[in-house]
DSSP file (Angstrom, degrees, kcal/mol; ACC not computed):
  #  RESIDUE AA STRUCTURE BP1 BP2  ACC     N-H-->O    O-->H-N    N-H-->O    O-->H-N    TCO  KAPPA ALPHA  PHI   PSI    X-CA   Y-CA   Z-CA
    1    1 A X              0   0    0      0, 0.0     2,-0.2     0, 0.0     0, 0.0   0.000 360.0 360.0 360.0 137.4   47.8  128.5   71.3
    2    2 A X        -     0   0    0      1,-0.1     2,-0.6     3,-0.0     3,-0.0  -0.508 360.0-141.0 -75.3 139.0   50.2  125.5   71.2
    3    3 A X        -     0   0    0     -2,-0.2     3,-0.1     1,-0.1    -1,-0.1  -0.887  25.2-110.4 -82.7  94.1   48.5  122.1   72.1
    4    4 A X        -     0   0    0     -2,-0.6     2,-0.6     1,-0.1    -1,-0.1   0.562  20.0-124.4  -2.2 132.2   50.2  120.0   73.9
    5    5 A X        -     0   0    0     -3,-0.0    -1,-0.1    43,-0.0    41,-0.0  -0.837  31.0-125.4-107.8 124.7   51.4  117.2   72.4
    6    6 A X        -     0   0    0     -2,-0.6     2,-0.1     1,-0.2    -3,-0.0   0.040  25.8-112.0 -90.5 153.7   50.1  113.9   74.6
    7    7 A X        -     0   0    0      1,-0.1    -1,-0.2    41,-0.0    41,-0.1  -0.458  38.3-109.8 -79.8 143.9   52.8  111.3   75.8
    8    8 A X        -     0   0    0     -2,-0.1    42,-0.2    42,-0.1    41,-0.1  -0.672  33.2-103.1 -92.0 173.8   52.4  108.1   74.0
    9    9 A X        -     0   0    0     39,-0.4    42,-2.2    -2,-0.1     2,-0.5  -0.401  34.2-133.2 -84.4 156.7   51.1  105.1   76.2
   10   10 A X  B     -a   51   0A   0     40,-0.2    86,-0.8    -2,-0.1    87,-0.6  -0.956  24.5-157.6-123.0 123.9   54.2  102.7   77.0
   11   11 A X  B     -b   97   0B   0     40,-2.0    87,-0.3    -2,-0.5     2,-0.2  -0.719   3.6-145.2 -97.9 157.0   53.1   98.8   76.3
   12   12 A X        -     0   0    0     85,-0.6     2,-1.5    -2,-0.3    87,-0.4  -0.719   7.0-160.2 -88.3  61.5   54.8   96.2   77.9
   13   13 A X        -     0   0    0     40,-0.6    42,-0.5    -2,-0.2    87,-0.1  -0.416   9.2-169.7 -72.6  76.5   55.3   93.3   76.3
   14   14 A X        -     0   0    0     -2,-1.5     2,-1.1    40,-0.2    87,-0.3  -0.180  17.4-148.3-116.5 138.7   56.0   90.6   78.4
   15   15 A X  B     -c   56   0C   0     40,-2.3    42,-1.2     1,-0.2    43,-0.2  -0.810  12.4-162.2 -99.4 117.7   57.1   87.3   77.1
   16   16 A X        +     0   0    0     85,-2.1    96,-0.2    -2,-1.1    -1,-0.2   0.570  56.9  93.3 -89.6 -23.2   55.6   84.8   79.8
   17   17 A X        +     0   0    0     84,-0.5    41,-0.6     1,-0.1     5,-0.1  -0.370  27.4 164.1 -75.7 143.7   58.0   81.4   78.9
   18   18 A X        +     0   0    0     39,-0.1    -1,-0.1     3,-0.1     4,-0.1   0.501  47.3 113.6-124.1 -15.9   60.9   81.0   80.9
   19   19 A X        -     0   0    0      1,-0.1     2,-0.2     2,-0.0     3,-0.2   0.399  68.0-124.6 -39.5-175.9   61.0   77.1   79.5
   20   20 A X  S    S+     0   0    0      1,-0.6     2,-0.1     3,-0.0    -1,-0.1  -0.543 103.1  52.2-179.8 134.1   64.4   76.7   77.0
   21   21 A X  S    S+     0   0    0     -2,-0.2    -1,-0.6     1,-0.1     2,-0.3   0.757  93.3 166.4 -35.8 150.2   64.1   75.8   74.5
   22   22 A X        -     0   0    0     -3,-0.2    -1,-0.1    -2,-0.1     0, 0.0  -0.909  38.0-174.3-175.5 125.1   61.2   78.7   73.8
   23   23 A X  S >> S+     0   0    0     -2,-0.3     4,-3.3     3,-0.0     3,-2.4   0.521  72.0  88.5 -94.9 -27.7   59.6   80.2   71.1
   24   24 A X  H 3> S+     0   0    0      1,-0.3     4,-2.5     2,-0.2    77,-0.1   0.792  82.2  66.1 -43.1 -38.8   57.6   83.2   73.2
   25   25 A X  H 34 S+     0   0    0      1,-0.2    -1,-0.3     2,-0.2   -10,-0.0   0.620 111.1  32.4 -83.2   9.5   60.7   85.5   72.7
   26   26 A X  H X> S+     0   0    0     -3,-2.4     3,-0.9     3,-0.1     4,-0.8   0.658 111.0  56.2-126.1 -43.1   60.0   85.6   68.9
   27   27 A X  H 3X S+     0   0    0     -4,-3.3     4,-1.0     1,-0.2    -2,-0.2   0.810 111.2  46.6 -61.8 -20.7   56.7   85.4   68.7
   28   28 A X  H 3< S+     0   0    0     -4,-2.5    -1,-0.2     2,-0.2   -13,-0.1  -0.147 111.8  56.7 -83.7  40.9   56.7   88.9   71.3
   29   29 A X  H <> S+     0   0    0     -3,-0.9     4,-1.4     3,-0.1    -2,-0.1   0.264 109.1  42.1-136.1 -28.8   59.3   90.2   68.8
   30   30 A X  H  X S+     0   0    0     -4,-0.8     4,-2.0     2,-0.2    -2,-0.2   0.875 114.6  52.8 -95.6 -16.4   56.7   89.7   66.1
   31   31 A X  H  X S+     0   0    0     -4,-1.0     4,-1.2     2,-0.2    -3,-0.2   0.893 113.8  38.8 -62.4 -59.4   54.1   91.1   68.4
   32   32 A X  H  > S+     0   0    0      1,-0.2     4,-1.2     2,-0.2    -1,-0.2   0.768 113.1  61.7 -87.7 -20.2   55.9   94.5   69.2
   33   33 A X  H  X S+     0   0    0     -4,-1.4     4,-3.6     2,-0.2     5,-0.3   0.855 101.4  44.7 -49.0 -49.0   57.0   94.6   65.9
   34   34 A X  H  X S+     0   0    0     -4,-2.0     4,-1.4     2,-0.2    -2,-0.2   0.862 104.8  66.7 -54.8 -39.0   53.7   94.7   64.2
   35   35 A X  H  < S+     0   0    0     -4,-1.2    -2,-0.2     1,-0.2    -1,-0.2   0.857 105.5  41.6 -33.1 -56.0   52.7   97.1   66.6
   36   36 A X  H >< S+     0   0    0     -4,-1.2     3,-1.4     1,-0.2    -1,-0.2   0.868 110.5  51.5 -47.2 -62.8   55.2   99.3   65.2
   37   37 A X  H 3< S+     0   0    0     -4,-3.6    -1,-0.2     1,-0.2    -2,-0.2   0.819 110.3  53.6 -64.4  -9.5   54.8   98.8   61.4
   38   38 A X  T 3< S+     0   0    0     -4,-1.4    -1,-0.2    -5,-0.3    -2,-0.2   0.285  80.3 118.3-109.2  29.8   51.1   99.4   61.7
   39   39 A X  S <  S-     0   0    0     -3,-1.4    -3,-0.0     1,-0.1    10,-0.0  -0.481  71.8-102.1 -86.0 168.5   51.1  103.1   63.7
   40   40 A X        -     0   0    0     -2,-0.1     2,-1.2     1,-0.1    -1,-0.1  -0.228  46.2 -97.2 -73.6 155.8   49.4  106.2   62.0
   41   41 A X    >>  -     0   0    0      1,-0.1     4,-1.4     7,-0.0     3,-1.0  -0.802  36.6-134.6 -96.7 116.2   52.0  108.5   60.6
   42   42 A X  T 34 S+     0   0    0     -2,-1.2    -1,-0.1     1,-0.3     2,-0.1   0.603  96.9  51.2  -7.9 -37.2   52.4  111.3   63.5
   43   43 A X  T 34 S+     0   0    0      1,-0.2    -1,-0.3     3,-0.1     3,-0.1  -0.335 109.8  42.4-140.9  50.8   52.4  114.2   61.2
   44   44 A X  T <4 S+     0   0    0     -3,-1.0    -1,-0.2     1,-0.3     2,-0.2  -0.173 120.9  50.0-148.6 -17.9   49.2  113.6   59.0
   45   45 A X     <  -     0   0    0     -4,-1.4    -1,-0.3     2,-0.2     0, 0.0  -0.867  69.4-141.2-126.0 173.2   47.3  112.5   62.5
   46   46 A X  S    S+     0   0    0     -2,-0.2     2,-0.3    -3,-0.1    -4,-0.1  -0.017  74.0 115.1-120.9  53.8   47.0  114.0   65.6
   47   47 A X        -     0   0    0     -6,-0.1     2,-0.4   -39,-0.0    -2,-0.2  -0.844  63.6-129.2 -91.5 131.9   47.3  110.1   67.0
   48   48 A X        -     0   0    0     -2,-0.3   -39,-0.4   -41,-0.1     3,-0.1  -0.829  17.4-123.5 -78.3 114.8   50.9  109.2   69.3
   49   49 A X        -     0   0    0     -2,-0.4     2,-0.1   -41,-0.1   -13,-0.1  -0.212  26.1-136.5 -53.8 124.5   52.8  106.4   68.4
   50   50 A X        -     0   0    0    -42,-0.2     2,-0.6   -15,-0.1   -40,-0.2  -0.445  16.1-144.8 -70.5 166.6   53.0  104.0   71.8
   51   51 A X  B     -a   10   0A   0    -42,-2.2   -40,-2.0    -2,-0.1     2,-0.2  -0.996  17.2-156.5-131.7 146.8   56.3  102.9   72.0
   52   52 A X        -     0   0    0     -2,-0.6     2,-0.3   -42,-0.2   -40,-0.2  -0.478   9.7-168.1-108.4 173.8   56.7   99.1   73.4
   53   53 A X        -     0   0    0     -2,-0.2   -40,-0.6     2,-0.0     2,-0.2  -0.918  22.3-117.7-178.8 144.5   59.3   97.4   75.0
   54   54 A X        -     0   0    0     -2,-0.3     2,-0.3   -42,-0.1   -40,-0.2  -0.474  18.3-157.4 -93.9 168.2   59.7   93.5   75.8
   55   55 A X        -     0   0    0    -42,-0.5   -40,-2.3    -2,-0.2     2,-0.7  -0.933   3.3-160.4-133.8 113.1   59.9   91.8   79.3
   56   56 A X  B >>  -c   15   0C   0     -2,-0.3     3,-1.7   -42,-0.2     4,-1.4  -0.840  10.9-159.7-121.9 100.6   61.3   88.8   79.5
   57   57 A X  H 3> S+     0   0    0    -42,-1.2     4,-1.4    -2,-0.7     5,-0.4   0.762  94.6  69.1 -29.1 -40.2   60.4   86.9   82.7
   58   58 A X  H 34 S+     0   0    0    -41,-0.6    -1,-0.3   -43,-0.2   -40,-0.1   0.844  98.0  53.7 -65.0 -40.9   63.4   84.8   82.1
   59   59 A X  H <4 S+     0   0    0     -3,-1.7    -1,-0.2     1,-0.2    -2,-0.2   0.800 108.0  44.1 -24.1 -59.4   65.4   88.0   82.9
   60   60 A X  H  < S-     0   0    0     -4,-1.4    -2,-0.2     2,-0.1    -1,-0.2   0.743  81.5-159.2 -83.1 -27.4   64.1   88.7   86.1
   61   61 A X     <  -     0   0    0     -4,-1.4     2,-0.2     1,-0.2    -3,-0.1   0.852  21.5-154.0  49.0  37.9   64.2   85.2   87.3
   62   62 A X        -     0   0    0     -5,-0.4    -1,-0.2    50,-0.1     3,-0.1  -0.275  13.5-120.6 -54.3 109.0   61.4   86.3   90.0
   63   63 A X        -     0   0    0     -2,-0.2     3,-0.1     1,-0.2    -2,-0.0   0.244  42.8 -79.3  12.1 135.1   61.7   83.9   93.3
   64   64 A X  S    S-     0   0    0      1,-0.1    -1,-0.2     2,-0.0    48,-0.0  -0.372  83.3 -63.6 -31.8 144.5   58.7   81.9   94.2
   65   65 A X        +     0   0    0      1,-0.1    -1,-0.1    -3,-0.1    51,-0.0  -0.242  69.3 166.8 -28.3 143.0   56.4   84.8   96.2
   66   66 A X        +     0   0    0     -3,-0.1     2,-0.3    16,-0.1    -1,-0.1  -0.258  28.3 113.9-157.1  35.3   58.6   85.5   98.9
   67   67 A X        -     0   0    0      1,-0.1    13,-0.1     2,-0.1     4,-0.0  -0.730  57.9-146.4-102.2 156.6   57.0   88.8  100.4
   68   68 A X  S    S+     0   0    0     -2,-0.3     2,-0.3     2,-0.1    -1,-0.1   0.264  77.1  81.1-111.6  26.3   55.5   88.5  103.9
   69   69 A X  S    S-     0   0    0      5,-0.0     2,-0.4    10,-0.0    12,-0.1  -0.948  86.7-113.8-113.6 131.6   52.7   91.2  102.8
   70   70 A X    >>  -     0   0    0     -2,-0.3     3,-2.2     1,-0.1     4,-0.6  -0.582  23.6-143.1 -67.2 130.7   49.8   90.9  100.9
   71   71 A X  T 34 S+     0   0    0     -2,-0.4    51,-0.6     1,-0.2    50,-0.3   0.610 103.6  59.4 -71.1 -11.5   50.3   92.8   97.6
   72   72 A X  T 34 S+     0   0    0     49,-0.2    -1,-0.2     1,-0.1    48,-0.0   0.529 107.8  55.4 -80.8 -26.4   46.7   94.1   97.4
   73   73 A X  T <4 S+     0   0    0     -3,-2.2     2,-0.9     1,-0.0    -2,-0.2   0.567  88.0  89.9 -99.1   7.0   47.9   95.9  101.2
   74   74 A X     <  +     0   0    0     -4,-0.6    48,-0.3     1,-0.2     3,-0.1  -0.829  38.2 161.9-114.9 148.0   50.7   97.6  100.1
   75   75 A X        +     0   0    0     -2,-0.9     2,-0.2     1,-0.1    -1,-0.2   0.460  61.3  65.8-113.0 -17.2   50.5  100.8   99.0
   76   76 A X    >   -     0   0    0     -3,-0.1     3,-2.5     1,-0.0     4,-0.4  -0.734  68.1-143.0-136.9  62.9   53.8  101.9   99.2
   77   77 A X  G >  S+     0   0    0      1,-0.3     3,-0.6    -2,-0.2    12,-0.1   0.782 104.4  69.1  -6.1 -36.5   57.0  100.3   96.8
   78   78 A X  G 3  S+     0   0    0      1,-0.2    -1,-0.3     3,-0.0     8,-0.1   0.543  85.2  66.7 -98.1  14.0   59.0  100.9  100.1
   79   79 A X  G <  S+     0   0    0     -3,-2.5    -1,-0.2     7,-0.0    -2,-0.2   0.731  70.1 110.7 -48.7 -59.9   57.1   98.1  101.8
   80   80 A X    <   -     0   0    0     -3,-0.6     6,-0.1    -4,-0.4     3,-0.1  -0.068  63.3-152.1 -17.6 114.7   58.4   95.9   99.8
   81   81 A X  S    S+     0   0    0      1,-0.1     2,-0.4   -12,-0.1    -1,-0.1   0.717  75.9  37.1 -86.1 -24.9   61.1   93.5  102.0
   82   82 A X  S >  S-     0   0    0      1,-0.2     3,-1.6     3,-0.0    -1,-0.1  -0.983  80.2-121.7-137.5 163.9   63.6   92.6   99.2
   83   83 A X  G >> S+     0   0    0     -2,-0.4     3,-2.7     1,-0.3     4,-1.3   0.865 103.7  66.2 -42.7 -67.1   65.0   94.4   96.3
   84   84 A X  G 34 S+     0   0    0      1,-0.3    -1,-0.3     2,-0.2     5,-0.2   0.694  97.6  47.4 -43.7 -26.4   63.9   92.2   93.9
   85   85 A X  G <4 S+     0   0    0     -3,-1.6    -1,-0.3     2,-0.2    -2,-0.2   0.261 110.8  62.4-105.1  13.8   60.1   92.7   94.3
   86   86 A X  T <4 S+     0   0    0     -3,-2.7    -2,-0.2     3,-0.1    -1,-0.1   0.716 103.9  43.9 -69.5 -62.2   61.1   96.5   94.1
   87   87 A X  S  < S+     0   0    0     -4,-1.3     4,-0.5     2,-0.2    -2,-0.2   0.254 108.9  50.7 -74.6 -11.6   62.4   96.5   90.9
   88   88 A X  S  > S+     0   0    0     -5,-0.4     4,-1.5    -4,-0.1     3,-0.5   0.783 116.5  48.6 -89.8 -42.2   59.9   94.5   89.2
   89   89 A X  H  > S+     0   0    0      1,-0.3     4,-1.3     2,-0.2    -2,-0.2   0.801 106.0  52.6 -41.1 -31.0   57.4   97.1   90.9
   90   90 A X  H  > S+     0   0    0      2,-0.2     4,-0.6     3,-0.1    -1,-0.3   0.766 118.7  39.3 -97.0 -34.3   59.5   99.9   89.7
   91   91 A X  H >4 S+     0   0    0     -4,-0.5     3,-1.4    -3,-0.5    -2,-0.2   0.996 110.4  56.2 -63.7 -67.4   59.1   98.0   85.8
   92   92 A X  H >< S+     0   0    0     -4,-1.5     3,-3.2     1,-0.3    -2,-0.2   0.827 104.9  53.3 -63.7 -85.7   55.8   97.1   86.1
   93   93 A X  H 3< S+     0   0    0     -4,-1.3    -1,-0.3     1,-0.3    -2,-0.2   0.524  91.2  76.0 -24.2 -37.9   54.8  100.8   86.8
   94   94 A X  T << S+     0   0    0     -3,-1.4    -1,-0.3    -4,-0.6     2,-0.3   0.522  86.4  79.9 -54.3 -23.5   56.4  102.2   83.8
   95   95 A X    <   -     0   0    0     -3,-3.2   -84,-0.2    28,-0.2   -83,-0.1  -0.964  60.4-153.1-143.1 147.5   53.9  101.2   81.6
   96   96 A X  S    S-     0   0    0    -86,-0.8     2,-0.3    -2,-0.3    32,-0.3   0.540  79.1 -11.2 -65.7 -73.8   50.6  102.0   80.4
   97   97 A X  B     -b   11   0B   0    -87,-0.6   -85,-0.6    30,-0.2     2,-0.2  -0.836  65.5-112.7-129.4-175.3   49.3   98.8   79.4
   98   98 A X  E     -d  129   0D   0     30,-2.3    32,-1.1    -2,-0.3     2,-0.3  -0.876   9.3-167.7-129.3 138.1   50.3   95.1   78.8
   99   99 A X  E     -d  130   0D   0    -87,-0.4     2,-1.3    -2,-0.2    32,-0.2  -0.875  23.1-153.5-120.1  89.0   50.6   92.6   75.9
  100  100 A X  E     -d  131   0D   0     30,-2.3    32,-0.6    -2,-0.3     2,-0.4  -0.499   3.8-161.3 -70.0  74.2   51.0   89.1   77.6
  101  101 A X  E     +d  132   0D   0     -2,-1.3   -85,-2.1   -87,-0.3   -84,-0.5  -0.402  33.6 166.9  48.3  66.5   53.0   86.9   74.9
  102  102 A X  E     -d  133   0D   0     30,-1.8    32,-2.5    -2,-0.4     2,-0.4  -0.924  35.7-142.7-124.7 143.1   52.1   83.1   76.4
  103  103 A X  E     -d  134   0D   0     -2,-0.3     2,-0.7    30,-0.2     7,-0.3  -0.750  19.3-127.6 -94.3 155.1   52.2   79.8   75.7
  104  104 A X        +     0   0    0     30,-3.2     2,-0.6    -2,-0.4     5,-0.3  -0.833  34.0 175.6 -91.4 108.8   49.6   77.0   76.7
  105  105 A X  B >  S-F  108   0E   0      3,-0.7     3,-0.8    -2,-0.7    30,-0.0  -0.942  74.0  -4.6-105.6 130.8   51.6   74.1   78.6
  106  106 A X  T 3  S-     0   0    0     -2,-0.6    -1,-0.1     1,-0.2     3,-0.1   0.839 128.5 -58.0  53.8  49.6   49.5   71.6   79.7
  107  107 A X  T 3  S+     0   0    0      1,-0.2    -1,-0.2    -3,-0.2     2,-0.2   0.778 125.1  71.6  57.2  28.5   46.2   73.1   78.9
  108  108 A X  B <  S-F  105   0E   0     -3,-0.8    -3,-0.7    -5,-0.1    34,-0.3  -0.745  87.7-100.9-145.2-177.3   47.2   76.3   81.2
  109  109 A X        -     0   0    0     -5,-0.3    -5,-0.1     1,-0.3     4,-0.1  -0.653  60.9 -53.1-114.9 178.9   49.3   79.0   80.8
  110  110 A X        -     0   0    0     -7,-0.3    -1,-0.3    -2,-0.2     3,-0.1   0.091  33.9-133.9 -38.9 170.9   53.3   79.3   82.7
  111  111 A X  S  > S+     0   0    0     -3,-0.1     4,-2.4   -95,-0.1     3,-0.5   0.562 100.8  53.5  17.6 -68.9   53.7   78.9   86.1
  112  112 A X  T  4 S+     0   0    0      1,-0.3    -2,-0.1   -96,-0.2   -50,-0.1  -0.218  93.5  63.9 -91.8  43.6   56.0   82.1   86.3
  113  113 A X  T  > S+     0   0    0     -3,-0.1     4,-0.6    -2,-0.1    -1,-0.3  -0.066 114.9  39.7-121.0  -5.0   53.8   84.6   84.6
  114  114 A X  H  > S+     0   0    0     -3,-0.5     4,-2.2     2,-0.2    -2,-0.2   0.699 112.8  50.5 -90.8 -43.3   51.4   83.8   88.0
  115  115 A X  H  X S+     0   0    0     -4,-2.4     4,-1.9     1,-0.2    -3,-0.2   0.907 113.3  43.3 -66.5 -49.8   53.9   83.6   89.8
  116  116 A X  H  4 S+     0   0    0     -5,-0.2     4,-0.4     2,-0.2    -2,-0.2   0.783 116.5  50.4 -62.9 -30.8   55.0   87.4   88.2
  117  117 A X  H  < S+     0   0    0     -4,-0.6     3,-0.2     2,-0.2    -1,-0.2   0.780 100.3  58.1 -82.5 -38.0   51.4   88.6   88.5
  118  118 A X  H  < S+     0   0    0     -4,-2.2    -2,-0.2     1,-0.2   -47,-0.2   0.918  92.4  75.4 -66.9 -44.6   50.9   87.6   92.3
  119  119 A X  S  < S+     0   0    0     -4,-1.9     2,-0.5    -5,-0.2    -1,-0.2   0.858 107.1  37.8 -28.6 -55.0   54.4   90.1   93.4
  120  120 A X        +     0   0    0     -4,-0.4    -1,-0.1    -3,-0.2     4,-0.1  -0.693  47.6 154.2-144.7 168.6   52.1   92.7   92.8
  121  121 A X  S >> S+     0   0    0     -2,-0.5     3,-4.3   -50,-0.3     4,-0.8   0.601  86.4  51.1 -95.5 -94.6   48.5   94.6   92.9
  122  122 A X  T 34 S+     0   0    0    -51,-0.6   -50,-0.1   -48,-0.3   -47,-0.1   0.421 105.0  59.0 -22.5 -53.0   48.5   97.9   92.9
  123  123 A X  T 34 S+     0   0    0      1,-0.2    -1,-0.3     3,-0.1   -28,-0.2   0.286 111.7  50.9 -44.3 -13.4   51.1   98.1   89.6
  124  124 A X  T X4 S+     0   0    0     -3,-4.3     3,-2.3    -4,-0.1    -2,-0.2   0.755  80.9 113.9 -35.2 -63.9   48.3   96.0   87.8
  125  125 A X  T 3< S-     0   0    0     -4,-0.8    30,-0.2     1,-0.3    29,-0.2   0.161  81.1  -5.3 -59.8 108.8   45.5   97.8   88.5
  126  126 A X  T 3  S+     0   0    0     27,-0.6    -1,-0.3     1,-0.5    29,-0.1   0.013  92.2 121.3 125.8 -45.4   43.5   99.7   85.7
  127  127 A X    <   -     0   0    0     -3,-2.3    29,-3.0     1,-0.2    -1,-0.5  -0.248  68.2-101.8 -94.8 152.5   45.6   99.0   82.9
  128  128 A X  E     - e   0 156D   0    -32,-0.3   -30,-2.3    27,-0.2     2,-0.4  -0.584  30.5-162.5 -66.0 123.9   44.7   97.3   79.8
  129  129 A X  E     -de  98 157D   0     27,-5.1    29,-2.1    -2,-0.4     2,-0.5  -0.828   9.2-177.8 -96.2 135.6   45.7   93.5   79.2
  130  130 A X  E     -d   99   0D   0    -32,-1.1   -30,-2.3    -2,-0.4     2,-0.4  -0.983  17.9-147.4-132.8 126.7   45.6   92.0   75.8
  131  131 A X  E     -d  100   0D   0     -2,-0.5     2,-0.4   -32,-0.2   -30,-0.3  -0.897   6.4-167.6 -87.2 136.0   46.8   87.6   75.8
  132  132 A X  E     +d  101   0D   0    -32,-0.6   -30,-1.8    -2,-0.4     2,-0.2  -0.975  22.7 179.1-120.6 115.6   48.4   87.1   72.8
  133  133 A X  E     +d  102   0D   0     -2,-0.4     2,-0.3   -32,-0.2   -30,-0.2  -0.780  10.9 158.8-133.3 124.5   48.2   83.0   73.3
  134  134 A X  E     +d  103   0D   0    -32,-2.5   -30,-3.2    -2,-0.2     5,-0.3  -0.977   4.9 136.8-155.3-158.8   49.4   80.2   71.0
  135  135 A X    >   -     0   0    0     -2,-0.3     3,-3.5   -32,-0.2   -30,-0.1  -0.615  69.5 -64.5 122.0 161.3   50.4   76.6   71.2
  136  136 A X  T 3  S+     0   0    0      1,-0.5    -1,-0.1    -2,-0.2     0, 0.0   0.743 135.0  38.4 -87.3 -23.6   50.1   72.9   69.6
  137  137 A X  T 3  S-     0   0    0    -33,-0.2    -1,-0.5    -3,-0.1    -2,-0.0   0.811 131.6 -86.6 -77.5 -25.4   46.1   73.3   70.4
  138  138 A X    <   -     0   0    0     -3,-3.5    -3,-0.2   -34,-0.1    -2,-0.1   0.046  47.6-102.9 130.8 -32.9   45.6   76.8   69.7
  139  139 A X  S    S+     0   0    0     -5,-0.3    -6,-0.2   -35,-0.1    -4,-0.1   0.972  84.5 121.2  80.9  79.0   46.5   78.5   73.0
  140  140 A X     >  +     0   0    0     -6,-0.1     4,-2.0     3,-0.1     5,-0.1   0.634  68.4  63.3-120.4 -42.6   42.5   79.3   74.1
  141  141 A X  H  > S+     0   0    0      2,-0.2     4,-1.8     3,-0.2     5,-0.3   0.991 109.2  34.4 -93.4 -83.0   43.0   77.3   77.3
  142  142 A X  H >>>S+     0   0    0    -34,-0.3     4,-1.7     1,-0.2     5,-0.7   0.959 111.3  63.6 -67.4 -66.7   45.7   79.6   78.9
  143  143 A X  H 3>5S+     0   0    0      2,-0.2     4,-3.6     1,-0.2     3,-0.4   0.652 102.5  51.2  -5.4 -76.2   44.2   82.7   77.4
  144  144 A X  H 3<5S+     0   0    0     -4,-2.0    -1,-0.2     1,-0.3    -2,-0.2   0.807 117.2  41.8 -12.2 -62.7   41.1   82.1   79.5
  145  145 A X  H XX5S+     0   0    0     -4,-1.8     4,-1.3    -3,-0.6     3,-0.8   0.814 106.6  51.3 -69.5 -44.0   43.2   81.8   82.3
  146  146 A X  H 3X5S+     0   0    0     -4,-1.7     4,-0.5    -3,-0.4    -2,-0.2   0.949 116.5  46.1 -90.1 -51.2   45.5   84.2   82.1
  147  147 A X  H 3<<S+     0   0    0     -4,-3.6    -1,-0.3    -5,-0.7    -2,-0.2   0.597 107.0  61.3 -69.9  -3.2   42.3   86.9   81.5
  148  148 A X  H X> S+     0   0    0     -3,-0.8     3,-1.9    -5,-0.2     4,-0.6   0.946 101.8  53.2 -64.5 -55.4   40.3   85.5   84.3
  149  149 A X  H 3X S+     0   0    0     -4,-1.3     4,-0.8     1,-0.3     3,-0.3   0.549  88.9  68.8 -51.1 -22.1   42.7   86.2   86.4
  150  150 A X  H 3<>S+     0   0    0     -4,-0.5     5,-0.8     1,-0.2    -1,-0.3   0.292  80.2  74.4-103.7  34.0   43.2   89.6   85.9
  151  151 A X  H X45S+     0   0    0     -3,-1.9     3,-1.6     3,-0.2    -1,-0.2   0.586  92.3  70.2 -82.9 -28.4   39.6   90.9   87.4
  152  152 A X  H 3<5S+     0   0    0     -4,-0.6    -2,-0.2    -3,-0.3    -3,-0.1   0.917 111.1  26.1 -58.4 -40.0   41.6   89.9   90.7
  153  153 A X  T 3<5S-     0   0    0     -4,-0.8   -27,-0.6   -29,-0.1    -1,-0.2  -0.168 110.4-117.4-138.7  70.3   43.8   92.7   90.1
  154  154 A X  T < 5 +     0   0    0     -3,-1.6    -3,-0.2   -29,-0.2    -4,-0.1   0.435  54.0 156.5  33.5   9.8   41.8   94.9   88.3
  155  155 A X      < -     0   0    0     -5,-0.8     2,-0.7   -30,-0.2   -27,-0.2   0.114  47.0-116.6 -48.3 154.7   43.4   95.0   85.7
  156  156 A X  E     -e  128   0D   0    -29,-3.0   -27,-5.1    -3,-0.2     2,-0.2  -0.939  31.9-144.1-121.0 115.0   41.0   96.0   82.3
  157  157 A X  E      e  129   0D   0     -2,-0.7   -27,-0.2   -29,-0.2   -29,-0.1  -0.502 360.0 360.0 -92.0 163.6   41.2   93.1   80.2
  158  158 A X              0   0    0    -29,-2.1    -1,-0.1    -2,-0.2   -28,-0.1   0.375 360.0 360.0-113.3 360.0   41.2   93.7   76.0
């Protein structure tokens, strides 16, 4: 009997600057890249390559919150009042876990990756989060931050 063969987990790699000039989109480029060079080879283990894929906040250009629902009560994508918070719901969902890609400005991390987090609950919840952090101190200070935060929506931090 054939064993299935298991779906790999889909990472997300989401690049947290919207600032420009930016460095975040190269440093998540070297982030999902390593990922990559460094998988098992498939057909000597019986391990599944994840496959990753970047997010670039600057892309979505999410609103300030602009829902008139709390995201922890909706249950339902088609709750959702505008499109936009629809479609990040409908990304968000797609993957497995998260590599958050951030920089530390001003001894915190972005603005819009809070802003990105608060749109939704439920599409958090559960999944593993890994900060990948950096900046002219070290990046520690928004790390912190950015993984406190995600016991608020349950999120399983790495």
């Amino acid at each position: 009997m054939d064993t299935p063969t298991p779906t790999p987990p889909k990472i997300g790699v989401i690049i947290c600057s919207t600032r420009n000039p930016r460095v975040c989109p190269q440093i998540a480029k070297f982030v999902q890249d390593t990922i990559q060079s460094t998988q098992p080879n498939t057909t000597t283990t019986t391990t599944t390559n994840p496959t990753t894929h970047l997010i670039d906040l600057t892309t979505w250009n999410l609103p300030l919150y602009n829902e008139p629902g709390i995201p922890s009560q909706i249950k339902d994508t088609t709750q959702y009042t505008h499109a936009h918070t629809r479609a990040w719901s409908a990304e968000i969902t797609r993957y497995d876990a998260f590599i958050f890609v951030t920089p530390q400005y001003n001894w915190g991390y972005p603005a819009a990756i809070k802003n990105a987090l608060d749109y939704l609950y439920h599409e958090w919840a559960g999944k593993p989060a890994f900060v990948v952090s950096y900046g002219g101190h070290g990046g520690g200070k928004a790390n912190r931050q950015l993984r406190g935060g995600f016991g608020g929506t349950e999120d399983e931090d790495c």
